[in-house]
C-alpha positions as CSV (number, residue, x, y, z in Angstrom):
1,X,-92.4,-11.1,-139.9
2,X,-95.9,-9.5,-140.1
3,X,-97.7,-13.4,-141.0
4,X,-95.2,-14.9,-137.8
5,X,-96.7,-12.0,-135.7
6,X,-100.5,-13.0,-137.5
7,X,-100.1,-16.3,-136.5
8,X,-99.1,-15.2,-132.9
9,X,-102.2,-13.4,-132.5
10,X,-104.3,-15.9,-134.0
11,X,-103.2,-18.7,-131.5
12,X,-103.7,-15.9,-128.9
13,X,-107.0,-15.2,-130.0
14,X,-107.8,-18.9,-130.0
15,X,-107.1,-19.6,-126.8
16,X,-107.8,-15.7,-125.1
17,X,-111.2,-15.3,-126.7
18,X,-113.1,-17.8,-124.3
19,X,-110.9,-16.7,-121.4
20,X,-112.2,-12.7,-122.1
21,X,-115.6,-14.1,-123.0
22,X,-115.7,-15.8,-119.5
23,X,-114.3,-12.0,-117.5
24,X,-117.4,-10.1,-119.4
25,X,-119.8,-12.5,-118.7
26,X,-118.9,-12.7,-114.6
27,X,-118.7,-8.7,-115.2
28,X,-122.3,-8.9,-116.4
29,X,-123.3,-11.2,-114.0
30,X,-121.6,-9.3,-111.2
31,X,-123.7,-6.0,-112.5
32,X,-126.6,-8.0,-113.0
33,X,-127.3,-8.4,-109.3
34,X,-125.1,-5.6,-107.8
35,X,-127.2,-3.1,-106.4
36,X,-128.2,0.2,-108.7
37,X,-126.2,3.4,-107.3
38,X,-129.0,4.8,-104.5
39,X,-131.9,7.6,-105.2
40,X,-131.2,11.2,-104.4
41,X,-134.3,11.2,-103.7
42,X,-137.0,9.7,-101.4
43,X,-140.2,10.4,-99.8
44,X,-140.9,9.8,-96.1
45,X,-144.5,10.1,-94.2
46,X,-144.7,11.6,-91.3
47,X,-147.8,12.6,-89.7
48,X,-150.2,15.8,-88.7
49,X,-149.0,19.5,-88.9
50,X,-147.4,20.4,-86.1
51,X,-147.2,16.9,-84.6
52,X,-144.3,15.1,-83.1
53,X,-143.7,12.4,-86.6
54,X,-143.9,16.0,-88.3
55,X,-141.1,17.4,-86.1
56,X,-139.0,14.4,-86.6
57,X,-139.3,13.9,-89.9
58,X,-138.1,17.7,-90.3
59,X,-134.8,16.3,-88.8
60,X,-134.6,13.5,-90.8
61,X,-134.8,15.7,-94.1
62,X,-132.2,18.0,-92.7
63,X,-129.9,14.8,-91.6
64,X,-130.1,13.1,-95.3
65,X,-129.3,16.8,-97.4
66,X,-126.0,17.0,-95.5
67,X,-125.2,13.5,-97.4
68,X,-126.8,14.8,-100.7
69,X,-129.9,12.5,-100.4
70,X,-133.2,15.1,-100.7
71,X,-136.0,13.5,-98.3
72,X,-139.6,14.8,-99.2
73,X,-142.0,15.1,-96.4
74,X,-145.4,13.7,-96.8
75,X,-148.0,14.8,-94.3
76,X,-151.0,12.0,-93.0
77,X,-153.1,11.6,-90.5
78,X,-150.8,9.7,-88.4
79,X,-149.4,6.0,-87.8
80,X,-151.9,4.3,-89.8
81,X,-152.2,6.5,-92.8
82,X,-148.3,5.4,-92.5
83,X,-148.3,2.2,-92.8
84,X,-151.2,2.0,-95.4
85,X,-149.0,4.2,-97.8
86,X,-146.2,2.0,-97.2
87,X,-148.1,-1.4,-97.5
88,X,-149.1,0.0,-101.2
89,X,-147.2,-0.4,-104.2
90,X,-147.7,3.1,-105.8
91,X,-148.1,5.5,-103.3
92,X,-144.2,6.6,-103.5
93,X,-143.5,6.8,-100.3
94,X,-140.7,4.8,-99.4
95,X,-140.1,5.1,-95.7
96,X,-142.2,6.1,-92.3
97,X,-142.6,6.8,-88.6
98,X,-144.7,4.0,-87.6
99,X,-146.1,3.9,-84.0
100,X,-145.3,-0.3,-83.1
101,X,-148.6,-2.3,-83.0
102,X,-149.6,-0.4,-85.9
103,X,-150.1,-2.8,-88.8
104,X,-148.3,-6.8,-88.9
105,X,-145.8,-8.4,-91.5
106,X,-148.7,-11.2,-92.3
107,X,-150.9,-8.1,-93.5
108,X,-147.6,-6.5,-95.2
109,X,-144.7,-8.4,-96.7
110,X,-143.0,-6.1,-98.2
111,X,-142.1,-3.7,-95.3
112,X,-139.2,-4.3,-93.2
113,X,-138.0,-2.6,-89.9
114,X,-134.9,-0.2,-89.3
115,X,-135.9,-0.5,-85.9
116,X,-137.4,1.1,-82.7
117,X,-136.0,5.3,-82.6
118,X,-137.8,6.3,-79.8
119,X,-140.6,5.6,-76.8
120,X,-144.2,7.8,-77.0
121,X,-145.7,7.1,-73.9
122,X,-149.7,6.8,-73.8
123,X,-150.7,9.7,-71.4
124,X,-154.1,8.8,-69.9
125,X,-155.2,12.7,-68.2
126,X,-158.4,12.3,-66.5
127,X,-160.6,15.4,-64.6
128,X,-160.4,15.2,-61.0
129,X,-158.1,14.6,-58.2
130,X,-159.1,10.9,-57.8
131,X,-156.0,8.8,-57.8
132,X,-156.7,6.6,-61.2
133,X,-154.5,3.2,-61.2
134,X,-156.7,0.9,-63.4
135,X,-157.7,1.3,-67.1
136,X,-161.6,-0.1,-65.6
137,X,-162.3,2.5,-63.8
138,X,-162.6,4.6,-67.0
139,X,-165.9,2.3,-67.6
140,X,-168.7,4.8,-68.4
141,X,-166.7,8.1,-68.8
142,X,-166.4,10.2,-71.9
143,X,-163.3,9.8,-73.1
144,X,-161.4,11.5,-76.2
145,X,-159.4,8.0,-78.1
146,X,-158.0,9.6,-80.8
147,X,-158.6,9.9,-84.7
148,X,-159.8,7.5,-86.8
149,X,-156.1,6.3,-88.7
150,X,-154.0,7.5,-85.6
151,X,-152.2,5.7,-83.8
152,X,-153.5,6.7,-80.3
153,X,-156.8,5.4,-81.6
154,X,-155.0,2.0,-82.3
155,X,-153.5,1.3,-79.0
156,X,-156.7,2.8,-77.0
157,X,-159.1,0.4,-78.7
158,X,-156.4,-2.1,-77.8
159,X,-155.9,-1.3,-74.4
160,X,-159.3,-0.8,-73.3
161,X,-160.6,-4.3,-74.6
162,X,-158.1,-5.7,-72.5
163,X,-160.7,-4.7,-69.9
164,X,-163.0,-5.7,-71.5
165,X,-164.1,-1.8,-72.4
166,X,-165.4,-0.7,-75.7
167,X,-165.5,2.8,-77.1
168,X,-169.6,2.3,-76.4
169,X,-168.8,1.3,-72.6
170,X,-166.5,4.3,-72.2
171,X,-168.3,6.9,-74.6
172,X,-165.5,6.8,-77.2
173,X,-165.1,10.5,-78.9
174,X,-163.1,10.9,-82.0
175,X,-160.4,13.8,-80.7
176,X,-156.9,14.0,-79.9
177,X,-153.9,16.6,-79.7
178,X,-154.8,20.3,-79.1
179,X,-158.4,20.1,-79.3
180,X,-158.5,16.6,-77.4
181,X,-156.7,19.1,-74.6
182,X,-159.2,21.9,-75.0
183,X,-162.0,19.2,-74.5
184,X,-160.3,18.1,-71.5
185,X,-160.0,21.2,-69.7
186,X,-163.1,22.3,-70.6
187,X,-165.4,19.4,-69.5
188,X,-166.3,18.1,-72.9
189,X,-165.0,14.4,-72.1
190,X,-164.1,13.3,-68.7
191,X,-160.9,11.3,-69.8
192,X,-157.9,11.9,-72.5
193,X,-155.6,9.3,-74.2
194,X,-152.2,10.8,-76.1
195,X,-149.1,9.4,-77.3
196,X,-146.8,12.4,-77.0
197,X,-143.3,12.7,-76.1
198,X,-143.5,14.5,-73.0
199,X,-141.6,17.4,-73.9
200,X,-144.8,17.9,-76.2
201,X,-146.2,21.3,-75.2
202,X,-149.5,19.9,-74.8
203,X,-148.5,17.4,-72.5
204,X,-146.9,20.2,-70.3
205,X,-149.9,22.2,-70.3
206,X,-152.0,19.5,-69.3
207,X,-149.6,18.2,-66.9
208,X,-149.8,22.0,-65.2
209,X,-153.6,22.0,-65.6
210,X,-155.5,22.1,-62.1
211,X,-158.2,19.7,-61.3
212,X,-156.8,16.8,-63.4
213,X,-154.5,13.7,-63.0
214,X,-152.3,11.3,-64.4
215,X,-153.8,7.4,-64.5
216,X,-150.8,5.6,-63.0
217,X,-150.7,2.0,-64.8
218,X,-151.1,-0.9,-62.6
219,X,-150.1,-4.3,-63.6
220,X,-147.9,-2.9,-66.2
221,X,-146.2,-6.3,-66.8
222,X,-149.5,-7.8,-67.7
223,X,-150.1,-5.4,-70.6
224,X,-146.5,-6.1,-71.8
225,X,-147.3,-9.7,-72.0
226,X,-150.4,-9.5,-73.2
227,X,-149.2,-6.4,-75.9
228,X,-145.9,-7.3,-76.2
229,X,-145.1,-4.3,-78.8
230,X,-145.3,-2.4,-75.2
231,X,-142.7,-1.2,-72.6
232,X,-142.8,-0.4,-69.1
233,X,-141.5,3.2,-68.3
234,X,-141.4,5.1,-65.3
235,X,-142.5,9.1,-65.2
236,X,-140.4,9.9,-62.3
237,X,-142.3,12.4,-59.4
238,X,-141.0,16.2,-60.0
239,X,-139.6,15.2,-62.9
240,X,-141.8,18.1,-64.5
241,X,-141.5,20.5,-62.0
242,X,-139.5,19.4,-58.4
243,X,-140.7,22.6,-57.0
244,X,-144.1,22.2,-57.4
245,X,-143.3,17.9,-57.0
246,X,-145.1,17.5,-60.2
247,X,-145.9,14.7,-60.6
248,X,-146.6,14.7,-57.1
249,X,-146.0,10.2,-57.5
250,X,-143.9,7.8,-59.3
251,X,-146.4,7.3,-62.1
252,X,-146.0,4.1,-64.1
253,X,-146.8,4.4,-67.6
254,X,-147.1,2.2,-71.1
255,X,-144.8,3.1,-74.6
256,X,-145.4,1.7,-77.6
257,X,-142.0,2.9,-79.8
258,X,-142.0,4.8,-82.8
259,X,-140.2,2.5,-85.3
260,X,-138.6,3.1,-88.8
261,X,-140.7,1.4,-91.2
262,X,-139.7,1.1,-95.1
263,X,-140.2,-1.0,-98.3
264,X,-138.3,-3.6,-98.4
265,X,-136.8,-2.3,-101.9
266,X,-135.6,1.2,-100.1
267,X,-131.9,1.0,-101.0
268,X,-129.2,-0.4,-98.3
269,X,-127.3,2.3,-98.9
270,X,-130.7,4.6,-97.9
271,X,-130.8,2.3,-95.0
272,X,-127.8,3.0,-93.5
273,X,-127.6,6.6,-94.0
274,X,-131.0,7.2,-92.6
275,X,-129.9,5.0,-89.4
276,X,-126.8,6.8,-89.0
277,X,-129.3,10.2,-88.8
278,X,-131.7,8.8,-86.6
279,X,-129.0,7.8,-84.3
280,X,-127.5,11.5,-84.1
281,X,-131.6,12.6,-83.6
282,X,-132.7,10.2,-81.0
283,X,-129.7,8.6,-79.6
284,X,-129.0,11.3,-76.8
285,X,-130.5,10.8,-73.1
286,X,-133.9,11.4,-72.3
287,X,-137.0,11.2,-69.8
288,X,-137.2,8.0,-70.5
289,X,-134.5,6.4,-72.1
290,X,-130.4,5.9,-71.3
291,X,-127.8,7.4,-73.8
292,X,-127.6,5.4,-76.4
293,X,-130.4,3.5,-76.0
294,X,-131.9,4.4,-79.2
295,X,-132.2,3.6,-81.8
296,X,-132.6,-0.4,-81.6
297,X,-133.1,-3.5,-83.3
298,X,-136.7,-4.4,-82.2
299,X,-138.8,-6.0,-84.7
300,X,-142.6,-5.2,-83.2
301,X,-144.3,-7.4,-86.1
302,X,-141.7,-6.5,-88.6
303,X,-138.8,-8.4,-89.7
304,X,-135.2,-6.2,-89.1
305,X,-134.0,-5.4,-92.9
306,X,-130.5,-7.5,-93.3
307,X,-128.5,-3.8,-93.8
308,X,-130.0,-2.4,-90.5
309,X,-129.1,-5.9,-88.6
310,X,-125.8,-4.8,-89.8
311,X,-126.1,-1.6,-88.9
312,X,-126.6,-2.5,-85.1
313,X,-123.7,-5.4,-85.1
314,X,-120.5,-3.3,-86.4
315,X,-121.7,0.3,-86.6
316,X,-121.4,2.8,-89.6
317,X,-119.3,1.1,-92.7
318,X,-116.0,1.7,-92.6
319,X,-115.9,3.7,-95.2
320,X,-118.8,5.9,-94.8
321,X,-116.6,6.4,-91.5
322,X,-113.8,8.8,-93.6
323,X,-115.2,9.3,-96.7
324,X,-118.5,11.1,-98.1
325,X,-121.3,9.1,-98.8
326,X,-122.0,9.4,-102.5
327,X,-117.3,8.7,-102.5
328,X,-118.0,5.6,-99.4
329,X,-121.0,4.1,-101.6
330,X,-119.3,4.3,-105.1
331,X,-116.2,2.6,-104.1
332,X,-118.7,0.1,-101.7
333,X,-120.4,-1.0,-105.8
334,X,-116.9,-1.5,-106.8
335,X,-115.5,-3.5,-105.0
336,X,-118.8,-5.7,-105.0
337,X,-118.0,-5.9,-108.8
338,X,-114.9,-6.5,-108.8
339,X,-114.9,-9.7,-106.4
340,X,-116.6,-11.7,-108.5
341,X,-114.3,-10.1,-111.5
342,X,-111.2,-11.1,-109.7
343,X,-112.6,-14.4,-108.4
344,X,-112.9,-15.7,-112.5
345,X,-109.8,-13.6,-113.8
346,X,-107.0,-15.1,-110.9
347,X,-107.7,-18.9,-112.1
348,X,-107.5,-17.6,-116.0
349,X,-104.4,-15.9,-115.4
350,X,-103.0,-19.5,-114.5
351,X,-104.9,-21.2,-117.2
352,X,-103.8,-19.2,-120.6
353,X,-100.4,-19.2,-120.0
354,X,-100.1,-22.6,-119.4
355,X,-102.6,-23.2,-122.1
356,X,-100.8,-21.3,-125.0
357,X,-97.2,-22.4,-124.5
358,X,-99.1,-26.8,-124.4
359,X,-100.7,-25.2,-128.2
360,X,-97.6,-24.1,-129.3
361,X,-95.4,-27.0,-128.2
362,X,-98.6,-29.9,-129.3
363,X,-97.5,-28.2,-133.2
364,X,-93.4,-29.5,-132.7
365,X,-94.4,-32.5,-130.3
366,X,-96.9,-34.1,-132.3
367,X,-94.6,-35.1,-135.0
368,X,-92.4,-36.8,-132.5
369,X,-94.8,-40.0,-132.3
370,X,-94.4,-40.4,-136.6
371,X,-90.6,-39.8,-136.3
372,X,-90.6,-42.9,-133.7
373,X,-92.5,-45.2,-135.9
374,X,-89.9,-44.6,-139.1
375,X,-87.4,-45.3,-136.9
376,X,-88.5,-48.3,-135.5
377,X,-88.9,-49.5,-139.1
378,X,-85.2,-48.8,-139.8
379,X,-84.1,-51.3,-137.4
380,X,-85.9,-54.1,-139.8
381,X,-85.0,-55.5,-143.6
382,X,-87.7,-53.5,-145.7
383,X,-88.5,-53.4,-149.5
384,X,-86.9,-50.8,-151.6
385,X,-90.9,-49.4,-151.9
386,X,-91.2,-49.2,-147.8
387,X,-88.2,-46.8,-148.1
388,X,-89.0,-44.8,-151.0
389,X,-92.5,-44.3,-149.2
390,X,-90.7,-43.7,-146.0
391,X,-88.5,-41.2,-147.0
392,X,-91.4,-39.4,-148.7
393,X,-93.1,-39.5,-145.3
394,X,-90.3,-37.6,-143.5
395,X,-90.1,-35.2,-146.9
396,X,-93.6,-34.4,-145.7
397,X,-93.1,-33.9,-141.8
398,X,-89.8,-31.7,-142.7
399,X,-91.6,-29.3,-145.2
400,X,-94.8,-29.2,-142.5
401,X,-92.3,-28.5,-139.5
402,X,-90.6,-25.7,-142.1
403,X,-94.0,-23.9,-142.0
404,X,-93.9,-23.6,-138.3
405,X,-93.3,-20.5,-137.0
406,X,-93.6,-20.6,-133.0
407,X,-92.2,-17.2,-130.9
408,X,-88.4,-17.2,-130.3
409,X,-88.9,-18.6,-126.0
410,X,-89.4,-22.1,-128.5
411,X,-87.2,-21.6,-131.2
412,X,-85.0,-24.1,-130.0
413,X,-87.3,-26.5,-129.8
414,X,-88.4,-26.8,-133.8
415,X,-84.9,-26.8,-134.3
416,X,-84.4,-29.9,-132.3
417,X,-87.5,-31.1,-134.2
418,X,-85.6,-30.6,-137.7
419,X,-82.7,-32.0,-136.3
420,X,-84.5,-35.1,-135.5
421,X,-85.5,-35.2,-138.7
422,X,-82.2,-35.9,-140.1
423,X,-81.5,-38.4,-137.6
424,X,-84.2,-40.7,-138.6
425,X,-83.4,-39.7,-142.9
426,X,-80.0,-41.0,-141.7
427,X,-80.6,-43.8,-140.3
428,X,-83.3,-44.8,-143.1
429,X,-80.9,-44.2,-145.6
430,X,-78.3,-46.9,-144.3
431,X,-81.8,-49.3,-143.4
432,X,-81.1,-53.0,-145.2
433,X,-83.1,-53.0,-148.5
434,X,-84.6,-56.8,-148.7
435,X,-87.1,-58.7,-150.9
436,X,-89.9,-57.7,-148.0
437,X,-89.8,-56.1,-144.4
438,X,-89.1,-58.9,-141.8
């Protein structure tokens, strides 16, 4: 009993090895390029002390710890101390506030877009109670541009040699935020540019400042054309203040957006998580912008990462819908495993079967074609030698088929065999014995 089981296994080992050998190796290849489970860990630039990126990425930390992902906050100088940490490959940080116009994907291939969160209107705050509507009439004032790596710097420079204005022809000074404010109102530069949202307390102050004004934006469209990382928006008047109508005007104004930049390795799973925070931070109503409005799929330079293009098509992942993150993302790697698995295992479970019942039936069948031959010999005059060599012939089959030992479902079958066996001795036995075979 124990060698018919041995021999069982054997023929099952014969013919399962290469079917397991193919299952581990589509395992392997399936882990080979499935993604590694995500960091609990990542680190995120944000901007100046105290600044708006600063503020935001505070939410953003908050968001990520109530799905277990720890977000550390690096402080810069602003947009373009951003995107330089992201464009290199050891500064750790893996994911930014990124004011759009800042930085192109020629210059950086390996950052990607999660999209626009937000618009940060350029404020240009100007002494006086002249009515400003054109960026040319700045031409010879002092006016405060911003930090060198800021982003208010970038999109001044910009904007002002669109008018063919340098920060020579306007008296470019180096200062922004609070003290860009105190210089301001205190008559050390004639003119301001910020990008603040205009909740920012410094924009409110300024806004409530007597003896200065607002530049309203003519020819808007043009700068969109000609900038197209620009929007139009529209500083309603009394928006601030309806009973003291301030703005006293409509005042038209340009946004750049603040976009979600990361390396293009920053895990999908990160991805989603983080765009499922920023819509919770930025996706409510605002001055300028509708419910819902934000955050969006708008590339700015930089191409939209395939998970946040499917982030903006169907929404949060289904399972990430009912399930924690760390449970949703687990059973998301898988099921990515186990397609492939299941893909190679399905035809192999129609294969071996098949397979192992033609093995065991080729060791009874293939003495069927020898049985055939000695009986077609019967049915001619052969010499006494023919049948003596004959007979030993079928000795030899019968004591080979004896060692056969298939599994009971084809029992039968060998003992059909041996019965044939007996047939053609039979019928060899009464064969006409001549001087030579005809």
């Amino acid at each position: 009993m124990r060698r018919l089981t041995d021999l069982h296994f054997r023929e099952w080992l014969l013919i399962g090895a290469p079917a397991v050998a193919i299952a581990i190796a589509g395992i392997w290849f399936a882990a080979r390029f499935l993604q590694p489970a995500p960091p609990e860990r990542v680190v995120m630039a944000t901007g100046v002390a105290g600044g708006g990126y600063a503020e935001f990425g505070d939410l953003y930390r908050k968001g990520l710890a109530r799905h277990g992902v720890e977000v550390v906050l690096r402080p810069t100088e602003g947009s373009v101390d951003n995107y330089t940490l992201l464009n290199s490959p050891d500064s750790g940080v893996n994911f930014a506030l990124v004011q759009s116009g800042v930085g192109k994907a020629e210059e950086a291939p390996g950052i990607v877009s999660l999209g626009s969160v937000a618009y940060e209107p350029l404020w240009i705050f100007c002494r006086g109670k002249e009515r400003l509507d054109r960026v040319a009439q700045l031409r010879g004032r002092r006016i405060a541009i911003g930090l060198p790596g800021s982003g208010t710097r970038v999109l001044a420079r910009e904007v002002l040699e669109t008018n063919n204005l340098t920060e020579e022809g306007v008296a470019g000074v180096h200062v922004t935020g609070v003290d860009g404010a105190e210089a301001l109102l205190g008559g050390a530069v004639d003119c301001l540019f910020i990008i603040a949202a205009p909740q920012a307390g410094i924009v409110r102050a300024i806004m409530y400042a007597d003896g200065v004004s607002l530049l309203d934006i003519d020819r808007a469209e043009a700068y969109v054309r000609r900038l197209p990382y620009l929007s139009k928006v529209l500083l309603p008047r009394g928006v601030f203040d309806l009973e003291r109508d301030i703005p006293p005007r409509d005042v038209t104004l340009l946004a750049p957006t603040a976009d979600i930049l990361a390396k293009e390795d920053l895990h999908p799973a990160i991805q989603m998580v983080l765009l499922q925070t920023a819509t919770g931070i930025h996706g409510g109503p605002g001055m300028f912008q509708a419910q819902g409005q934000f955050p969006q799929a708008r590339e700015n330079g930089f191409p939209i990462s395939p998970g946040a293009r499917r982030y903006y098509q169907s929404g949060t992942p289904f399972l990430q819908r009912y399930l924690p993150f760390w449970l949703a993302n687990l059973l998301d790697r898988l099921i990515v495993m186990a397609v492939p698995v299941i893909a190679i295992l399905f035809p192999l479970s129609r294969i071996v079967p098949p397979l192992y019942k033609w093995r065991v039936r080729s060791r009874i069948y293939r003495w069927y074609g020898e049985l055939m031959f000695i009986e077609n010999e019967t049915r001619h005059s052969m010499t006494a030698g023919e049948k003596r060599d004959f007979g030993k012939r079928l000795d030899a089959i019968e004591d080979v088929v004896n060692e056969q030992h298939p599994p009971l479902a084809y029992a039968d079958q060998l003992y059909a065999l041996r019965l044939h066996i007996d047939f053609v001795r039979a019928k060899l036995a009464k064969a006409t014995v001549g001087d030579k075979a005809s």
